[in-house]
N, C-alpha and C positions, 0 to 999 in steps of 0.2 A: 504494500500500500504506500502511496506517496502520501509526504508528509503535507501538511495544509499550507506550512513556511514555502515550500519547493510550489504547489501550484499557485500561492499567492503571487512567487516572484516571474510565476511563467506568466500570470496572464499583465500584471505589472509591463513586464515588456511587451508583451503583444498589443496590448494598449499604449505605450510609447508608440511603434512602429505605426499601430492601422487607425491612432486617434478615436476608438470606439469605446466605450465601457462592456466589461466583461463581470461575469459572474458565473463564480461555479457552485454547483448545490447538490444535497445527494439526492435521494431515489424519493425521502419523504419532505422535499422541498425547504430542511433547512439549508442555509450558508455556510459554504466552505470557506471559501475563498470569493474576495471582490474587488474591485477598480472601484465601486461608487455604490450606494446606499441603494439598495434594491429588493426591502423587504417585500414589497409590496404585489412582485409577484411568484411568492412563494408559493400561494396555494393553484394557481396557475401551471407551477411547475411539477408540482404534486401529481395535478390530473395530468400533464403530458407525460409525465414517466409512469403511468397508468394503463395511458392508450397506445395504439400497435404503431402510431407514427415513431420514423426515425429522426422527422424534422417539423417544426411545425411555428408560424408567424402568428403572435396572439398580441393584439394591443399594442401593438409596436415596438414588439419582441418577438428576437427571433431564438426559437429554444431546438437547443442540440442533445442526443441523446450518446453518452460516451459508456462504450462497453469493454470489459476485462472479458477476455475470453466469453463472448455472447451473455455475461450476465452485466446486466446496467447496473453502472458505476458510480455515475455523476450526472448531472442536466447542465449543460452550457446554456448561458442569458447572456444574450448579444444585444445592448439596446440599440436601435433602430431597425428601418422596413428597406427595403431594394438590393438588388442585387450585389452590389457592394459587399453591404454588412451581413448578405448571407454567406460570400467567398469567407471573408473575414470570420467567422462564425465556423464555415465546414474544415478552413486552416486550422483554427484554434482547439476545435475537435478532436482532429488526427494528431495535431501536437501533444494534445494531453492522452490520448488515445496510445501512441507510442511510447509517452515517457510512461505508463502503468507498465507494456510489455517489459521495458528493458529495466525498469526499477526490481517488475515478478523475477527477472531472468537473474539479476544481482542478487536476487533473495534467495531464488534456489541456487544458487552457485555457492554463496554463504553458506546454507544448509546442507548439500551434499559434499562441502571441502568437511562441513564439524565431524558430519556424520562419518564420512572416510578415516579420518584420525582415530575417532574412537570407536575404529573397526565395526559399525554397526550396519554396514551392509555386505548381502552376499553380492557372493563375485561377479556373477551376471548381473546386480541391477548397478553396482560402479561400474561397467563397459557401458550397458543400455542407457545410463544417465548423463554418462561424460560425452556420449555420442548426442545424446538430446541437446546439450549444453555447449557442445563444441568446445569439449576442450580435449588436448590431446594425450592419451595414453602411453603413450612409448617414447617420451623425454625423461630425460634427464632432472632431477627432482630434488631437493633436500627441503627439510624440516628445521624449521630457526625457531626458536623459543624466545622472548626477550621481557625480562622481569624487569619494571620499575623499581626501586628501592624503597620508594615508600609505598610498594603494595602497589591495590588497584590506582590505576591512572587514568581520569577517563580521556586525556587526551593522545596515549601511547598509540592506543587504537586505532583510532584515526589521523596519527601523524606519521604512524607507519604505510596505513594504506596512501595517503597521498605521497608516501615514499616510494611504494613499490607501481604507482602510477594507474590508470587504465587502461595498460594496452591488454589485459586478460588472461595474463602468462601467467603471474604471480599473484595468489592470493594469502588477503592477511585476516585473521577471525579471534576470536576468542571461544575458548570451551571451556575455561572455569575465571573464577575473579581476579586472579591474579598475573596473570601470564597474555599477549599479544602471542598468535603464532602466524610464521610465514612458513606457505609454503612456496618456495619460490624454484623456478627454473631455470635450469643453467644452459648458456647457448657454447662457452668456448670449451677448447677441444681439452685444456689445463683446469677441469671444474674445481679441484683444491684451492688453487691460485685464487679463482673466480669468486670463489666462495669466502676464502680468508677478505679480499678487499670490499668484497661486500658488506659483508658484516661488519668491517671497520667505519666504515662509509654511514654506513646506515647509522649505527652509537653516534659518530660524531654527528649527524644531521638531528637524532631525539636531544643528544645535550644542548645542541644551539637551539633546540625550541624549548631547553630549561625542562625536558623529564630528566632528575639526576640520580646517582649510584644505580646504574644500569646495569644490571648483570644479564648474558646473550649466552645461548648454548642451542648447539645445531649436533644431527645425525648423521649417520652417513648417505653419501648420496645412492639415489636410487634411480632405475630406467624404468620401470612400471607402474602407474599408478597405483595398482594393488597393493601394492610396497609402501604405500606413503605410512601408513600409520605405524612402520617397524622405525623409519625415521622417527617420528614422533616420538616414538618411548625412548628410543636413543636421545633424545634431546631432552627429555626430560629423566634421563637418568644421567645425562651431561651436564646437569641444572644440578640437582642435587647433588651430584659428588662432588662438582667443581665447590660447592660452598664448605662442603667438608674437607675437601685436601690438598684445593686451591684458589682457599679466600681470598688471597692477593691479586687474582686474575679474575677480568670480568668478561673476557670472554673462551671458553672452553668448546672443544669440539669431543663429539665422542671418543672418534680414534685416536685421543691424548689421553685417555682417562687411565690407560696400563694397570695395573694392580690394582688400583684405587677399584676399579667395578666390580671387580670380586668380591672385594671386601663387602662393599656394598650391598652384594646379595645374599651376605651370611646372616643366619638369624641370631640374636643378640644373645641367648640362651649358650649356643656354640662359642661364641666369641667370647665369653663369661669364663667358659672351660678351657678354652686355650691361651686367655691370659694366666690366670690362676695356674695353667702347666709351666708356664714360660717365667712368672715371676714369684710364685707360691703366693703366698699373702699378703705380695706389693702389686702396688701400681708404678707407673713410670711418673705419676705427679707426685710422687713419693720421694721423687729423689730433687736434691737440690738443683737450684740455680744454674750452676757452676756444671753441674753432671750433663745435665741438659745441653746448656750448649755447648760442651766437647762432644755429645751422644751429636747432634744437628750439624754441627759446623764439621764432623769428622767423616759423616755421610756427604754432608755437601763438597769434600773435597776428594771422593773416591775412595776411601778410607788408605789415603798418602797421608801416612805421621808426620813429614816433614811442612807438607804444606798448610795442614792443620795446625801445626803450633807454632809455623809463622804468621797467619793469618791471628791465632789468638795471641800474639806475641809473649808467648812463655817458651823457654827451656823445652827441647823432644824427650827430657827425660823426667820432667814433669808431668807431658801429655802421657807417656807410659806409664808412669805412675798413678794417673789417673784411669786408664783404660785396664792397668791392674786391679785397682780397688772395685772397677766396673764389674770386674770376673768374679771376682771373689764374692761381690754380694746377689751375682745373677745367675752364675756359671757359664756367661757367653763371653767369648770373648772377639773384641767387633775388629780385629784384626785380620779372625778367620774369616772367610765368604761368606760360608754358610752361615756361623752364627751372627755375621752384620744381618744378614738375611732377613734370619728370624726376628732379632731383636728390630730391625724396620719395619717388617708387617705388624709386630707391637705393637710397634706406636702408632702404627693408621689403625688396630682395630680398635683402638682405646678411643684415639679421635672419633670413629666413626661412633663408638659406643657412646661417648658426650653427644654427640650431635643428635642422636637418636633420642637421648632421655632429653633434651631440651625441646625439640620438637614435640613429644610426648605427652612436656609441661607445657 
């Protein structure tokens, strides 16, 4: 349905252009939309959307009959009689006549992008609907996700869709309050490439219209539209993980998420039992300051002693002595491969484990 804003502004100009007063009204002769004060033949237009005319001059009005798919819509009031103001009149018609089609045609396009994401059609009626709809099935496809920072935004939505334009490619919707999603298509032959500047592009274009602490998370790309909704969960399990094990980045793609997505899909019960094996009756918040970030700074440096205790500017046989006292209270010791190994999925499951009980709360 169009909005009453959108046919006030349509007949607004066509009154500019053809000099006539116009009025639109629905099926029981109130006003929709009007150029000029024209209560007076309301009940006039009552009985013509009653009778089997399509057009009909009454009292020096000329009244038009606008149909949505054969069911009457609206009654057009064109004031004045002759030829003229009838041309002007069967124009004004088709104009509003057309913009119902292509606004229905945006509505179900909206409708069958929500309903594709969250896989609620079968497979024949997304081919039989995207062919009704004309859109194509066998490009090249990914799913963006883009959280405002302070939650819902009612302007992300629609600053995204005037981002992603009308040419019909790329659609943008919402399926729950908090999240914009794009599903957007890619035309070049390097869609990674395509993809990373896009999304750059895009953040920078919502912060200059002031949505701020954006966080953006996409899936992997896809060639079949059947496909879009495995994107979609990939981007919203790129949304979640990135906040748990890379807060510092705002924007995350699935195929970055490495370890981190595993962890992810352990239940919290397991991950309870495997730190308890790994730390007995500690936690890694248990250990001081100082433990911490030799444990961080010693991973961030490929576990190289030397580089590690010139970045923390102490003695390499201080940093040992430290990574000795580490062994002694954990049994790992983060020199070897395997137990850095271990003692790092540790620490993402404990993080993940916070993150779960704050969400929770």
């Amino acid at each position: 349905m169009i909005s009453n804003q959108i046919l006030q502004n349509t007949i607004e100009g066509l009154k500019s252009i053809a000099r006539v007063e116009l009025c639109v009204m629905d099926v029981d002769g109130k006003e929709v939309a009007s150029t000029t004060d024209m209560a007076g033949v309301s009940g006039a237009a009552a009985d013509f959307a009653a009778s089997p005319a399509d057009s009909q001059e009454i009292q020096g009005y000329q009244y038009f009959k606008i149909f949505d798919e054969q069911q009457l819509e609206y009654v057009l009031v064109v004031s004045g009689t002759g030829d003229g103001v009838y041309m002007v009149g069967k124009l004004a018609a088709f104009q509003i006549q057309n913009m119902l089609v292509a606004y229905k045609e945006r509505f179900d396009k909206d409708n069958f992008i929500k309903n594709l994401l969250l896989d609620n059609l079968l497979l024949v009626d997304i081919y039989s609907r995207s062919k009704k709809l004309h859109i194509q099935t066998d490009v090249p496809r990914v799913v963006i996700l883009v959280e405002p920072g302070s939650g819902r935004d009612s302007n992300a939505l629609e600053l995204t869709k005037t981002y992603c334009g009308s040419g019909g490619r790329d659609f943008a919707t919402a399926v729950d309050e908090n999240n914009v999603v794009v599903v957007k298509e890619l035309t070049e032959p390097d869609a990674a490439k395509e993809m990373e500047r896009w999304v750059k592009s895009l953040k920078q274009y919502l912060e200059k219209e002031g949505i701020r602490s954006i966080r953006i998370a996409y899936g992997t790309v896809v060639n079949e539209i059947k496909e879009v909704s495995r994107s979609y969960k990939e981007a919203k399990m790129a949304l979640d993980v990135g906040k748990i094990f890379f807060d510092e980045r705002q924007i995350v793609a699935y195929s970055e998420l490495g370890i981190g997505r595993l962890i992810y899909q352990l239940p919290i019960p397991l991950c309870k039992m495997f730190i308890k094996e790994i730390f007995g009756g500690k936690s890694p918040d248990d250990f001081d300051e100082e433990s911490l970030t030799t444990i961080y700074k010693f991973f961030e440096n490929s576990l190289n002693v030397s580089e590690t205790s010139r970045q923390l500017f102490i003695h390499r046989n201080t940093l040992v002595y430290r990574l000795d006292k580490l062994q002694k209270s954990t049994g790992l010791d983060l020199r070897v491969f395997e137990d850095a190994i271990t003692f790092k999925i540790a620490l993402m499951v404990v993080k993940y484990m916070k993150y779960m009980e704050s969400v929770d709360y």
